[in-house]
Every structure is written in structure tokens, then in C-alpha cells.
Chimera marker file (.cmm) of the C-alpha trace (Angstrom):
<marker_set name="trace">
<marker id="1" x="-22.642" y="0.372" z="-15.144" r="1" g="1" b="0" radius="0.5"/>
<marker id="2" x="-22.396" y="0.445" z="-11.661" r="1" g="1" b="0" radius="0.5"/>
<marker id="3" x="-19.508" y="3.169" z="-9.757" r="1" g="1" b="0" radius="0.5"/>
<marker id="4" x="-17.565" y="2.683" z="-6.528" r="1" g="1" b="0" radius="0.5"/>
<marker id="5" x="-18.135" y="6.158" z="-5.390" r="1" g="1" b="0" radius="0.5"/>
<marker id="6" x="-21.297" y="7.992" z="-5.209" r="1" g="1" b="0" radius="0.5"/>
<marker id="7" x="-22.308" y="11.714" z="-5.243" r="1" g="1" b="0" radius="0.5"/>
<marker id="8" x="-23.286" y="13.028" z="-1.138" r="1" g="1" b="0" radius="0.5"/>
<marker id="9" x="-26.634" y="13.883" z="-1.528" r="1" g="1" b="0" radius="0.5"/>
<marker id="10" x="-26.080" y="16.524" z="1.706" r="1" g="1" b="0" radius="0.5"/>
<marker id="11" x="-23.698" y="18.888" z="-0.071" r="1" g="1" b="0" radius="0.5"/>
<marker id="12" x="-25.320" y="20.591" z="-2.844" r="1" g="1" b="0" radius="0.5"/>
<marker id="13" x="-22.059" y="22.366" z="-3.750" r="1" g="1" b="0" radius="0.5"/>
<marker id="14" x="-20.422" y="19.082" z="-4.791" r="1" g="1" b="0" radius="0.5"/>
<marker id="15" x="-23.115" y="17.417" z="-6.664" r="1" g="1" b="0" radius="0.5"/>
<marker id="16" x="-21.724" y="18.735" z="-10.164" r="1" g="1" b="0" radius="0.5"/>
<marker id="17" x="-17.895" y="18.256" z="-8.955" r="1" g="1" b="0" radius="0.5"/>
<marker id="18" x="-18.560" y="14.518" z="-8.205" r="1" g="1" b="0" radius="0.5"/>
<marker id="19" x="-16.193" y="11.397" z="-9.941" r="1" g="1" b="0" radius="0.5"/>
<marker id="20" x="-16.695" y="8.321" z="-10.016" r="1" g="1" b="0" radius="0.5"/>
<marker id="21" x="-15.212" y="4.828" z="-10.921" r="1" g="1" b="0" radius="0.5"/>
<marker id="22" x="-16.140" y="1.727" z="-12.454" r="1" g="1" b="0" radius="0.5"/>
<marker id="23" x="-15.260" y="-1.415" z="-10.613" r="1" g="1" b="0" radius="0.5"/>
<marker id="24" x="-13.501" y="-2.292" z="-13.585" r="1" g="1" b="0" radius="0.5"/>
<marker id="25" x="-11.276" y="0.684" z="-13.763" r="1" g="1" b="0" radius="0.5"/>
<marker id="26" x="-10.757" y="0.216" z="-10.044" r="1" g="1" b="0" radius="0.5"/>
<marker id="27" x="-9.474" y="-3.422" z="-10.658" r="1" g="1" b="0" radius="0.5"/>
<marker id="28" x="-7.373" y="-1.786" z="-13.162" r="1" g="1" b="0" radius="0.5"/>
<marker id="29" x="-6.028" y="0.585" z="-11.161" r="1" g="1" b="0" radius="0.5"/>
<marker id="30" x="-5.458" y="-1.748" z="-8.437" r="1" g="1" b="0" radius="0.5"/>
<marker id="31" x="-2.958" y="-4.153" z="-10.196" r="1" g="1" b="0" radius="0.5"/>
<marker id="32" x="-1.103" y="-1.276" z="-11.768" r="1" g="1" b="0" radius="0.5"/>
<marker id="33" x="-0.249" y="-0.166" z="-8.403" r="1" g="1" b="0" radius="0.5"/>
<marker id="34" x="0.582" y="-3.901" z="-6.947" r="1" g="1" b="0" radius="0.5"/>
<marker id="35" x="2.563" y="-4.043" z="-10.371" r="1" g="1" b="0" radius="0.5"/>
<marker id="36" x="4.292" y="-0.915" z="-9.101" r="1" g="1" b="0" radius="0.5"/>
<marker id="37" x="4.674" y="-2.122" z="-5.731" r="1" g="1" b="0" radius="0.5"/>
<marker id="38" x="6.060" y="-5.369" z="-6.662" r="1" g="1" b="0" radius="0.5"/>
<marker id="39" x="8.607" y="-4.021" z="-8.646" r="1" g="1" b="0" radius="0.5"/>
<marker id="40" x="9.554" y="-1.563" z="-5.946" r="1" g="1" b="0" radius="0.5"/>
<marker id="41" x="10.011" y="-4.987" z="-3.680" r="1" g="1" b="0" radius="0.5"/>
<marker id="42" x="11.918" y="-7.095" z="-5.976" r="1" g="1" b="0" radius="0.5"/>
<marker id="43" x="14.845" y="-3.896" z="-5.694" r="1" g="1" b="0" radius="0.5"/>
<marker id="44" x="14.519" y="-3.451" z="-2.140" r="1" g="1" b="0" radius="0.5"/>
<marker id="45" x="14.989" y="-7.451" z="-1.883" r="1" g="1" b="0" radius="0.5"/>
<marker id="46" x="18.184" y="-7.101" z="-4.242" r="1" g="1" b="0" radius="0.5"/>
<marker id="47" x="19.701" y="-4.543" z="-2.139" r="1" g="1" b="0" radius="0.5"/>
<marker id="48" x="18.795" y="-6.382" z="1.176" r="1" g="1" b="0" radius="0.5"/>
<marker id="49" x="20.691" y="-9.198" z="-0.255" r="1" g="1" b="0" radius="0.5"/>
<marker id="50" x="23.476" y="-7.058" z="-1.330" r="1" g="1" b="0" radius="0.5"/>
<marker id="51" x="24.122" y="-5.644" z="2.211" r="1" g="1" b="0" radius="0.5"/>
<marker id="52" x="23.444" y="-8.731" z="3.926" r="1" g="1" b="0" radius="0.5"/>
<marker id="53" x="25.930" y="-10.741" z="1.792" r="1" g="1" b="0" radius="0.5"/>
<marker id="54" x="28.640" y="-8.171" z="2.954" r="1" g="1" b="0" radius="0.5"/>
<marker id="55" x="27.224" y="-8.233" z="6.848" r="1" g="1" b="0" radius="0.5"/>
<marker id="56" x="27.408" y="-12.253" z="6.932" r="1" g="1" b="0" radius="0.5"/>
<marker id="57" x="31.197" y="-12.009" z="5.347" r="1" g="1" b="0" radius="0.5"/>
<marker id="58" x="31.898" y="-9.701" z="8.387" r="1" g="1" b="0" radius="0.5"/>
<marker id="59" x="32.825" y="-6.116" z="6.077" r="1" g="1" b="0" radius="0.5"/>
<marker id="60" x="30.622" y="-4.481" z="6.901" r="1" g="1" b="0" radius="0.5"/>
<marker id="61" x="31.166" y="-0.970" z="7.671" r="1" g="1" b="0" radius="0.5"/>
<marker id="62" x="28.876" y="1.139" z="10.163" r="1" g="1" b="0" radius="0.5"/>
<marker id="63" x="27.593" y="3.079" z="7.782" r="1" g="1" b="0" radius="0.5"/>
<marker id="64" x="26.417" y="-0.364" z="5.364" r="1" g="1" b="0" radius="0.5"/>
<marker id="65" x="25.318" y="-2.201" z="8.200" r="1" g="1" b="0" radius="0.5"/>
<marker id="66" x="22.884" y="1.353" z="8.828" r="1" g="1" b="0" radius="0.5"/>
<marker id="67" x="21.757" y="0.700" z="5.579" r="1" g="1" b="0" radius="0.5"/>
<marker id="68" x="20.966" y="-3.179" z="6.055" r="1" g="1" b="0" radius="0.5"/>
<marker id="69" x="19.112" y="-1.903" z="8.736" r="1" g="1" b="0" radius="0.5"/>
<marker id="70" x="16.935" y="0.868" z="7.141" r="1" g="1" b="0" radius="0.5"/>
<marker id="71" x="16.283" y="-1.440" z="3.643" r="1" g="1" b="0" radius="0.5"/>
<marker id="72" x="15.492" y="-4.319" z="5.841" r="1" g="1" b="0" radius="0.5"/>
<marker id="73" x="13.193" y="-2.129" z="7.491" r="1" g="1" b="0" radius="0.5"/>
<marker id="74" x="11.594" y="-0.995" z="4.094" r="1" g="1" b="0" radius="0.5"/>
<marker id="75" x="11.684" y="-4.718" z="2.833" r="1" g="1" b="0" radius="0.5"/>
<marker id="76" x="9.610" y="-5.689" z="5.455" r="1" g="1" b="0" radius="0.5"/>
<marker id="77" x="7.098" y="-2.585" z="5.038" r="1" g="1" b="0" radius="0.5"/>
<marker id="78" x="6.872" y="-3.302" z="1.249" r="1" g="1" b="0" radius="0.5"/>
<marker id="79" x="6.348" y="-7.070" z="1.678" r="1" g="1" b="0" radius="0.5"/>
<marker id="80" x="3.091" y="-6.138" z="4.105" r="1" g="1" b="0" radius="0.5"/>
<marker id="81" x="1.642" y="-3.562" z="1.674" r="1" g="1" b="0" radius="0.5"/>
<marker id="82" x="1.897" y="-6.072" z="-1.170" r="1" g="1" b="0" radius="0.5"/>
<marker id="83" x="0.114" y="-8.379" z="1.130" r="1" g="1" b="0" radius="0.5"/>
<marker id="84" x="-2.430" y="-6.491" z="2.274" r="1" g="1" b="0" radius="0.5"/>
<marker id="85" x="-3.383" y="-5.150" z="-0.997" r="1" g="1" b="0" radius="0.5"/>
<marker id="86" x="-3.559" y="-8.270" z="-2.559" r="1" g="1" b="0" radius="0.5"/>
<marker id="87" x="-6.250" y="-8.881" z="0.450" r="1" g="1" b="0" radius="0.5"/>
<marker id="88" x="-8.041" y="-6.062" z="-0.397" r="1" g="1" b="0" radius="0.5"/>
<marker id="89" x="-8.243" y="-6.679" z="-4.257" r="1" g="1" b="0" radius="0.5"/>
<marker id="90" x="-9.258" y="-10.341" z="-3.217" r="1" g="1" b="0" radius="0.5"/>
<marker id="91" x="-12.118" y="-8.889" z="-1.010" r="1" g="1" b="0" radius="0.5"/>
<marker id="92" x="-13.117" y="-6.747" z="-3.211" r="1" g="1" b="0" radius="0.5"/>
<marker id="93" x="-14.148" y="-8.908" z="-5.879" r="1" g="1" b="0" radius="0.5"/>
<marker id="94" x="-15.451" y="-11.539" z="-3.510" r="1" g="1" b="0" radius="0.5"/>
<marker id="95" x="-17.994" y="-8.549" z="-2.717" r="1" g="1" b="0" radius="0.5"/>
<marker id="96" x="-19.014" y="-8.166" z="-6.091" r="1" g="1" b="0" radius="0.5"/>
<marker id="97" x="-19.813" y="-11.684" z="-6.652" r="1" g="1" b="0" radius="0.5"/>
<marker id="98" x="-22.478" y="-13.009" z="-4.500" r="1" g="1" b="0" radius="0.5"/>
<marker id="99" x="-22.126" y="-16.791" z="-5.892" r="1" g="1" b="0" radius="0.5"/>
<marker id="100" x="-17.947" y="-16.575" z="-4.421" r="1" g="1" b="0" radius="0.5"/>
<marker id="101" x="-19.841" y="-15.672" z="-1.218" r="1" g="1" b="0" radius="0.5"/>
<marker id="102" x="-22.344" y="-18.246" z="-0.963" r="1" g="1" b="0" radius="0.5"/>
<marker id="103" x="-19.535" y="-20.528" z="-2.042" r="1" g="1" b="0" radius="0.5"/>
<marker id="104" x="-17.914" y="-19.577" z="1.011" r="1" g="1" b="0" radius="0.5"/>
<marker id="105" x="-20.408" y="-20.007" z="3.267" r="1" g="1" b="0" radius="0.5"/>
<marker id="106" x="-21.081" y="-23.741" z="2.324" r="1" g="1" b="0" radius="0.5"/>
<marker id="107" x="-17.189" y="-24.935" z="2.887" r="1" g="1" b="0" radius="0.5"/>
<link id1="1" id2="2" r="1" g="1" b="0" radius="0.2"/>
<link id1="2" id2="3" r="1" g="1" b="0" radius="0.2"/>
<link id1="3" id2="4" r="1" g="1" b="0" radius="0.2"/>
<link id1="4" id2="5" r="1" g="1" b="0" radius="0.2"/>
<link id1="5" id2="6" r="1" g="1" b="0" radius="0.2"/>
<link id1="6" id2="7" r="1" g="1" b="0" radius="0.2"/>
<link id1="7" id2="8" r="1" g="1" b="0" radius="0.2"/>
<link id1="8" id2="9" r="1" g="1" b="0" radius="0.2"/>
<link id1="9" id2="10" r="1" g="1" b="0" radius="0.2"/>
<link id1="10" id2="11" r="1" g="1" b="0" radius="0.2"/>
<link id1="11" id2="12" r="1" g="1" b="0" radius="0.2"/>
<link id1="12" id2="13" r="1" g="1" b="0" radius="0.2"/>
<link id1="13" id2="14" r="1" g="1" b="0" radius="0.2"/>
<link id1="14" id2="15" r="1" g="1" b="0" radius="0.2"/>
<link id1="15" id2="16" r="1" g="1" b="0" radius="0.2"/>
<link id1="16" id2="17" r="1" g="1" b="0" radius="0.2"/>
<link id1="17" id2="18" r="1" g="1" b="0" radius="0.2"/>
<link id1="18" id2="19" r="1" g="1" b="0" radius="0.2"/>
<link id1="19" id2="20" r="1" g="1" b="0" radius="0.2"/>
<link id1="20" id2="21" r="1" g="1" b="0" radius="0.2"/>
<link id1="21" id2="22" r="1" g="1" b="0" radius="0.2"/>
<link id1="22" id2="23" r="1" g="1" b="0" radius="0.2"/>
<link id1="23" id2="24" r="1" g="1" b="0" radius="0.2"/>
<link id1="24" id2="25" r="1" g="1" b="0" radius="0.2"/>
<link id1="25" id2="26" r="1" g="1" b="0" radius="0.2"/>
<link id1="26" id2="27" r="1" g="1" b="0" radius="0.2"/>
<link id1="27" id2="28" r="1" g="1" b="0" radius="0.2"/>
<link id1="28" id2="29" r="1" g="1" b="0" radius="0.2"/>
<link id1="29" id2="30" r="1" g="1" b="0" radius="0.2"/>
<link id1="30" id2="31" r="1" g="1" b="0" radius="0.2"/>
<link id1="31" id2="32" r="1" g="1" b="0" radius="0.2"/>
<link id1="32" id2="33" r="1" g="1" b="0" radius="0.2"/>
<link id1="33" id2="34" r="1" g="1" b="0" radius="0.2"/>
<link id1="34" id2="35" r="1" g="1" b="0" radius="0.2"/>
<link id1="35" id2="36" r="1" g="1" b="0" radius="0.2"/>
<link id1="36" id2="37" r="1" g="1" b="0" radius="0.2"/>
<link id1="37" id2="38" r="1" g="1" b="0" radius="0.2"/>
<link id1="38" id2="39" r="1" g="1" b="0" radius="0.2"/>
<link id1="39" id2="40" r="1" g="1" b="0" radius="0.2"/>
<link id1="40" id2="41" r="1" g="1" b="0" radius="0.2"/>
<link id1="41" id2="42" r="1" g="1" b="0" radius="0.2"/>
<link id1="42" id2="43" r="1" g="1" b="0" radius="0.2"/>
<link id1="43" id2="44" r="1" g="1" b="0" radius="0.2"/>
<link id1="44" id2="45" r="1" g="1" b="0" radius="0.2"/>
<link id1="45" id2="46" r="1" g="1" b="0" radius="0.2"/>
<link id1="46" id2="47" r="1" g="1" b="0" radius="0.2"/>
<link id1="47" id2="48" r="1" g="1" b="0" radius="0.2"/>
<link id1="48" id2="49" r="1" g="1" b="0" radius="0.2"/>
<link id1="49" id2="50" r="1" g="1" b="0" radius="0.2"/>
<link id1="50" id2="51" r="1" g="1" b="0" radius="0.2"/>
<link id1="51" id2="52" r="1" g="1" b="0" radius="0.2"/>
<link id1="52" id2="53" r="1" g="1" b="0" radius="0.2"/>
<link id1="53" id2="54" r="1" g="1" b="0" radius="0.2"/>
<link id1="54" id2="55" r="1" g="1" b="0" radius="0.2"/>
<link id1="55" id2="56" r="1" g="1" b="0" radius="0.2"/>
<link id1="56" id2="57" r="1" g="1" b="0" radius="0.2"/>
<link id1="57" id2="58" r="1" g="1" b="0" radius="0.2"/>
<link id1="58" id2="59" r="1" g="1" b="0" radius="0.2"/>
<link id1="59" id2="60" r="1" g="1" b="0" radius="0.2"/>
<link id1="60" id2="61" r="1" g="1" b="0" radius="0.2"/>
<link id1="61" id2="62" r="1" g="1" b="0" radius="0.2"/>
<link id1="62" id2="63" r="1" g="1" b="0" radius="0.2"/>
<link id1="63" id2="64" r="1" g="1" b="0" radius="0.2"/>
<link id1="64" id2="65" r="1" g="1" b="0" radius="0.2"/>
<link id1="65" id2="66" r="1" g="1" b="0" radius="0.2"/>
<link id1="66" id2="67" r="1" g="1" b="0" radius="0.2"/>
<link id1="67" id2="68" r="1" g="1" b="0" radius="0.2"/>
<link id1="68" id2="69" r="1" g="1" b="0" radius="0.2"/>
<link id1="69" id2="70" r="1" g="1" b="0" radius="0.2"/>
<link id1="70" id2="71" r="1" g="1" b="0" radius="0.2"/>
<link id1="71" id2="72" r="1" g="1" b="0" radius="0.2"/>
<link id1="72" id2="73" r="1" g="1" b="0" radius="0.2"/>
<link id1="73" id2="74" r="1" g="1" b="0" radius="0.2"/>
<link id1="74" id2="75" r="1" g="1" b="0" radius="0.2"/>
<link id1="75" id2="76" r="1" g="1" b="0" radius="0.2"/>
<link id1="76" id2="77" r="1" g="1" b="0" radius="0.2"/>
<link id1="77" id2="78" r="1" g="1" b="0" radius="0.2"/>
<link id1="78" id2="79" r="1" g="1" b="0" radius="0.2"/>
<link id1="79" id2="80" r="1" g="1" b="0" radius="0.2"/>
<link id1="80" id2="81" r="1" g="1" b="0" radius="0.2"/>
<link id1="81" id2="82" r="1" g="1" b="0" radius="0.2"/>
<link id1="82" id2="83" r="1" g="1" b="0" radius="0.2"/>
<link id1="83" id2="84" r="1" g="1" b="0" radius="0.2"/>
<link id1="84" id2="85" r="1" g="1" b="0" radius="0.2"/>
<link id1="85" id2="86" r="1" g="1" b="0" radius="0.2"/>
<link id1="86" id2="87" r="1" g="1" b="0" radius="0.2"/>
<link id1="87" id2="88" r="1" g="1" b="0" radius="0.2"/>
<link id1="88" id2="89" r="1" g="1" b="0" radius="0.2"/>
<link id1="89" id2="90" r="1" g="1" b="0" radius="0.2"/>
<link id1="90" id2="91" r="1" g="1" b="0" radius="0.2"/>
<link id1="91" id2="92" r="1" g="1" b="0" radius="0.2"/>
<link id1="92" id2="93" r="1" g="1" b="0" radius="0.2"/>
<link id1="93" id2="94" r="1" g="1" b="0" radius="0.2"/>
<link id1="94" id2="95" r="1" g="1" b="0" radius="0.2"/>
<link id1="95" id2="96" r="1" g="1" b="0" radius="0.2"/>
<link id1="96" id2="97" r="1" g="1" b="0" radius="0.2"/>
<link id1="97" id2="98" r="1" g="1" b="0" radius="0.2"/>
<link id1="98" id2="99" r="1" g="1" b="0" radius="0.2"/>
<link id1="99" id2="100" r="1" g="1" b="0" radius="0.2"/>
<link id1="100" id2="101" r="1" g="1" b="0" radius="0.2"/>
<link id1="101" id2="102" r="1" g="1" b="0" radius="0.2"/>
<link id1="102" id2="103" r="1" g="1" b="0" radius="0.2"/>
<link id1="103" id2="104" r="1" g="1" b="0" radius="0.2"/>
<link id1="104" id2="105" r="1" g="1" b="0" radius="0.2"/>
<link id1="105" id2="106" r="1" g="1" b="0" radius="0.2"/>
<link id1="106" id2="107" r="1" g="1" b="0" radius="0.2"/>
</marker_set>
């Protein structure tokens, strides 16, 4: 079984307070919180398209067109951390698996 983190050989006072994970338990860990994440963007998008439905009919009070701004804002944030997770989970099993690599290399 091999573990993503290891014990630092230098500190002798953590050597017995050391965890580590699985890569399974990582990947595991990793979709639960894209899982979360998506969720948390499919809202934001519903309320974006709340505000921005009564922005483009031309209601739009200062206060709702603040909050437009600000889950627009958040929308945009969320959308990039979804991304750039799903990046990192797709790197991260590329690493383990030297065949995807040389696979790689030959295209």
C-alpha cells in the first residue's frame, strides 16, 4: 500500500504523530469535495440567473443589481476551482500510472 504523505525523518518529535493517506482514499476524498463544489455551483448559477433575469427586464433595484454583482463574482470563482481541481485529480492519476504517461509522450 503505498501513502501520499510520508513521516519527516528530521523531526523526531513527529515521527509517532505522523498520518498518512492512501491514494485511494485521496481519490475519494477528492470527488467528495468536487461533488461538494459542484453542487455549491449549480446554486450560485441558479441565483446568477435569478438576478440577471430581473437586471435584463430593467427592475432591478441597487441593492439586487449589488447582488448580481457579488454572485457573479462567486460564480466565476466557483467555476475556476471546479476547474482546476478537476486538473489536479486528472494529474494526479496520470502520475500514478506510468503507461498514461508514456502514452502521452508518443501522441
Amino acid at each position: 500500500m503505498q501513502y501520499v504523505t510520508r513521516p519527516m525523518l528530521k523531526a523526531p518529535t513527529l515521527l509517532d504523530k505522523f498520518i498518512g493517506f492512501t491514494f485511494e482514499e485521496m481519490d475519494l476524498a477528492g470527488d467528495i469535495m468536487l461533488k461538494a463544489l459542484e453542487k455549491e455551483l449549480a446554486r450560485t448559477k441558479k441565483k446568477y440567473d435569478k438576478y440577471l433575469s430581473i437586471q435584463e427586464i430593467g427592475e432591478a433595484t441597487t441593492r439586487q443589481q449589488t447582488i448580481l454583482y457579488n454572485v457573479e463574482q462567486r460564480y466565476n470563482d466557483l467555476d475556476n476551482l471546479v476547474h482546476d481541481l478537476k486538473e489536479l485529480i486528472d494529474f494526479s492519476k496520470r502520475i500514478r500510472d506510468p503507461n498514461q504517461l508514456k502514452k502521452q509522450d508518443e501522441v
